[in-house]
N, C-alpha and C positions, 0 to 999 in steps of 0.2 A: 558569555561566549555562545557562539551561536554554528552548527551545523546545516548545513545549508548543499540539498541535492539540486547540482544547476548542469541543463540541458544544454548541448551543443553540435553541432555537426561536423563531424573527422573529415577535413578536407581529404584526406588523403583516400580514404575509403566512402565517401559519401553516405554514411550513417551518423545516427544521433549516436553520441554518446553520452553518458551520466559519469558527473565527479563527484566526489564529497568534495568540499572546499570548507576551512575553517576560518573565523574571524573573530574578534571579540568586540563587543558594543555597549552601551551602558541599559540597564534592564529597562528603561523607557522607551527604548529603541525595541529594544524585543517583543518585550509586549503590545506594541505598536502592529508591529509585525505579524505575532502570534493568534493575538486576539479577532481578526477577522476571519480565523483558521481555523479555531476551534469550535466551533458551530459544523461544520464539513470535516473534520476530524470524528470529532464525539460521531454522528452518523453513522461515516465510514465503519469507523470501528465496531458501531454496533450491527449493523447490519453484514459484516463480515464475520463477526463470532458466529452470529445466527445460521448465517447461509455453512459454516464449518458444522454445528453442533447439527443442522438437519442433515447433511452428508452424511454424516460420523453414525446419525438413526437409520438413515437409510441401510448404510453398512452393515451395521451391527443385527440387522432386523428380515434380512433376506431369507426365504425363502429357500430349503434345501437345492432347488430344482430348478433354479434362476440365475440369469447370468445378467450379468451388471455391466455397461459399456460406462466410460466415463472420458471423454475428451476437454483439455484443456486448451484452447485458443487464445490464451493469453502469450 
């Protein structure tokens, strides 16, 4: 079985929207799939734990008399 986030545009509203969509397939298929993915996965991930745990030092690590701005444009 396979979950799968797939992109589309709401005619109605002219934005992207995101669905989960569910199917099932045989594991040859998947891993067909999977495996050009996990090279840009494994990255991701690591380099998003990292950028969280240097945040989290920053935090934790401040300066009585400092003040912290932190914007998200995601």
């Amino acid at each position: 079985m396979v979950y799968e986030v797939v992109g589309h545009i709401d005619d109605r509203r002219g934005k992207k929207v995101q669905k989960l969509e569910y199917f099932e397939t045989q594991l040859a298929k998947l891993l067909e799939y999977f495996i050009p993915h996990l090279k840009e996965f494994v990255l991701h991930n690591y380099v998003s734990r990292w950028q969280d745990l240097q945040f989290r030092e920053c935090l934790n690590n401040l300066p009585f008399d400092t003040m912290f701005s932190y914007v998200d444009f995601s």
